[in-house]
C-alpha positions as CSV (number, residue, x, y, z in Angstrom):
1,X,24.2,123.8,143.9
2,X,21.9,121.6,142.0
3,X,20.9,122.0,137.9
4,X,17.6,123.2,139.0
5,X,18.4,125.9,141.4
6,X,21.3,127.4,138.7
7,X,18.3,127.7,136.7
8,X,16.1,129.3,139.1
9,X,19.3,131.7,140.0
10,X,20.0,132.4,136.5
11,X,19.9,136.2,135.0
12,X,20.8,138.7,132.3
13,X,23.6,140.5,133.6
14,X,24.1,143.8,131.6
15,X,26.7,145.5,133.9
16,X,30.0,144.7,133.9
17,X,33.0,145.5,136.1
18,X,36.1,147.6,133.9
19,X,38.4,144.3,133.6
20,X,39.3,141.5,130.9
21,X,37.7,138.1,130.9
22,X,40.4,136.1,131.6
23,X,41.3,134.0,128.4
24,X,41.2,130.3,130.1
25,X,37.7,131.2,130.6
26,X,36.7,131.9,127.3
27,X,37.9,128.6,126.7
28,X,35.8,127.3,129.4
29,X,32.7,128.9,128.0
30,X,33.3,127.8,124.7
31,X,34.0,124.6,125.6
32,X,30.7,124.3,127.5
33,X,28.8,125.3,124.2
34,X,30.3,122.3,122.5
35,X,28.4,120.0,124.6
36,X,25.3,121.2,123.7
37,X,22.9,118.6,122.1
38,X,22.5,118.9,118.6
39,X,21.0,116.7,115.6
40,X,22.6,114.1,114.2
41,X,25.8,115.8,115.5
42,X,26.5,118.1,113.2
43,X,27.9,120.3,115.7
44,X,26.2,122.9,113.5
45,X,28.2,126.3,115.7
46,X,30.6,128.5,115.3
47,X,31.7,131.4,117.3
48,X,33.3,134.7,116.7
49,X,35.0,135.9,119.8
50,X,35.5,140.0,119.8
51,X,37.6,141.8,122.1
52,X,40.4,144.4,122.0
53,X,40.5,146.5,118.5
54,X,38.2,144.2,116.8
55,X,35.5,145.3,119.9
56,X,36.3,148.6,118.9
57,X,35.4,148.2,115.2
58,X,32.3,146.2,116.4
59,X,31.3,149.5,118.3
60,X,32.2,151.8,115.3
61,X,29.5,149.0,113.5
62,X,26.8,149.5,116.3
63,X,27.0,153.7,115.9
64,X,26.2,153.3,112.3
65,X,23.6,150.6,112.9
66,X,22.4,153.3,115.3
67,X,22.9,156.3,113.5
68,X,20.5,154.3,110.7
69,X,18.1,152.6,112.7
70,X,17.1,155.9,115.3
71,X,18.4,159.0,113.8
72,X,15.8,160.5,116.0
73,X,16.4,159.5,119.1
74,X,20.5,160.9,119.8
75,X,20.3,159.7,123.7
76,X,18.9,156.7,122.8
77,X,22.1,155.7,120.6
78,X,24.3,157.3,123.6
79,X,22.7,155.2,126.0
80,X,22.9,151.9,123.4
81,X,26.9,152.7,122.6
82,X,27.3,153.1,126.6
83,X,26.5,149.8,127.0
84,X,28.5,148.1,124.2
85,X,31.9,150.5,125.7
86,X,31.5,148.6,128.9
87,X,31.5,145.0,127.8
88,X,34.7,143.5,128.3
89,X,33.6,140.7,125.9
90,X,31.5,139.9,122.6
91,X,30.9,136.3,121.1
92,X,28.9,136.0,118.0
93,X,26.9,132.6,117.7
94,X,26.2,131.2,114.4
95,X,24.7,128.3,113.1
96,X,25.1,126.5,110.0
97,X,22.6,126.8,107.0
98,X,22.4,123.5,105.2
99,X,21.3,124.3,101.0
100,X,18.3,122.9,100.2
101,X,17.3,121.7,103.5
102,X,15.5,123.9,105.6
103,X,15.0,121.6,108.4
104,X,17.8,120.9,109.3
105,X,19.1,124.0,109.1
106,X,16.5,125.1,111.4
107,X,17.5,122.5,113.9
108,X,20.6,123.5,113.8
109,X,19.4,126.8,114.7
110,X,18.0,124.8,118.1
111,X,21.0,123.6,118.9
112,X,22.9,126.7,118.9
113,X,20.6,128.1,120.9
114,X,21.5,125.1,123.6
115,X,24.9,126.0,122.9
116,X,24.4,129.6,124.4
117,X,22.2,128.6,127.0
118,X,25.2,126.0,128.1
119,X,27.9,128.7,128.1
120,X,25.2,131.0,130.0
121,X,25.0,128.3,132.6
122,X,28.8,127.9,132.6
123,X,29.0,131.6,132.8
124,X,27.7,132.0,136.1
125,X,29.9,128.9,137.3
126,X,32.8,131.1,136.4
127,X,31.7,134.0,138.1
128,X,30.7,136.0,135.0
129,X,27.9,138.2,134.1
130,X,25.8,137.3,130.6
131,X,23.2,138.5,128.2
132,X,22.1,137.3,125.3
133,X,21.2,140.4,122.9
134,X,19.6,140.0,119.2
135,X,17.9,143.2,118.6
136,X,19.4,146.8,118.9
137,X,23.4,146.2,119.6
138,X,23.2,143.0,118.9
139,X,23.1,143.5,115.3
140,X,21.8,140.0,114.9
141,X,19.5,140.8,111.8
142,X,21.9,143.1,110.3
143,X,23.8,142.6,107.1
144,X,27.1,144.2,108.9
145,X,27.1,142.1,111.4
146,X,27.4,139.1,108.7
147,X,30.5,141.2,106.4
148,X,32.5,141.7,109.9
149,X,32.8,138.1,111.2
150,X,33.1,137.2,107.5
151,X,30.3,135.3,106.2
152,X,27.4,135.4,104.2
153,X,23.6,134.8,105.4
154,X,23.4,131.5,103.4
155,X,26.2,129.6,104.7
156,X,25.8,130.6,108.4
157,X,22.6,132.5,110.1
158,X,23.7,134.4,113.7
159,X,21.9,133.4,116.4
160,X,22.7,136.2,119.0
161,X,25.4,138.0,119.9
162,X,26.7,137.3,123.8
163,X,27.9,140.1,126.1
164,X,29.8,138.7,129.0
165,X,32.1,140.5,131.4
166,X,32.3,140.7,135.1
167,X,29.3,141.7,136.8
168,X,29.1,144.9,138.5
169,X,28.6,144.4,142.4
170,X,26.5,147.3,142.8
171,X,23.7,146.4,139.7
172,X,24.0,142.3,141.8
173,X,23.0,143.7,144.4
174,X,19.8,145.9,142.8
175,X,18.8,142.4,140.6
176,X,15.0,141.2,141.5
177,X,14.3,137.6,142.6
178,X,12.9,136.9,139.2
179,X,9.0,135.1,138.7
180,X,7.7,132.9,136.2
181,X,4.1,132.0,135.6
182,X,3.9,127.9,136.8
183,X,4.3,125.6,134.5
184,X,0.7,124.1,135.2
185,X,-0.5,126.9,133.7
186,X,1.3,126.5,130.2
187,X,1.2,122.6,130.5
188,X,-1.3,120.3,129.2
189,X,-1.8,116.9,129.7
190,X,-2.8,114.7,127.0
């Protein structure tokens, strides 16, 4: 299949099947993230991969996020947990925060973005399902989040948190062709 149609044929898989990624394709994915471009090659990444008991503390961290963030709204945080139980696998992106130099640090921010949009392509190579989170479970712009994978806000700023597993047959099968708006509409010649 060409670039262009894995693009078109990309999507945000959120169910996954009750199994283990495989461990040679964590490598792959990682790997894949590594070729992202990225300014002046800093290779400005760094990942935090969470399965087994450290997923488990990352889901005790997401109930107190939760317990915090909606103390309302108790099916909500069910519903929120639910999903974080049935991901075989978490990888937090990070990017590097260069002192004194926002710029750069900003486009080092770009770059890992490229580097999870690589391993999301690579995903679906491999046969496995990905989404992208940064708000609600993916604890993205929360202090905790930061103190588990063991750094601090100014020397690294998380980019997203990646849920990847298996997908579920059954929710394939329900997916929508997606739509985009053309591009001629948000181009503009000059």
């Amino acid at each position: 299949m060409s670039i262009i149609a894995e693009l078109k044929e990309r999507r945000a898989i959120r169910n996954y099947e009750n199994r283990e990624v495989d461990e040679g394709k964590i490598h792959q994915l990682l790997e894949a993230a590594t070729w992202a471009p990225n300014d002046r090659m800093r290779e400005p990444w760094s990942f935090y991969v969470i399965k087994g008991e450290a997923k488990q503390a990352y889901e005790q961290l997401a109930r107190e996020y939760l317990d915090v963030r909606f103390p309302a709204k108790p099916k909500l945080i069910e519903s929120s947990l639910k999903v974080v139980q049935s991901t075989p696998l978490i990888i937090v992106a990070a990017a590097d925060v260069i002192p004194g130099d926002q710029a750069a640090s900003e486009d080092n921010e770009y770059a890992v973005c490229c580097a999870i949009h690589s391993m999301w392509l690579a995903a679906k190579e491999l046969g496995l399902g990905f989404v992208w989170r940064t708000r609600g479970v993916g604890l993205v712009r929360d202090k905790r989040l930061y103190d588990f994978v063991g750094t601090l806000p100014q020397d690294k700023r998380i980019i997203g948190t990646i849920f990847i597993g298996y997908p579920e047959a059954e929710a394939l099968e329900k997916m929508k062709s997606p739509s985009r708006t053309c591009y001629t509409e948000k181009t503009v010649w000059l």
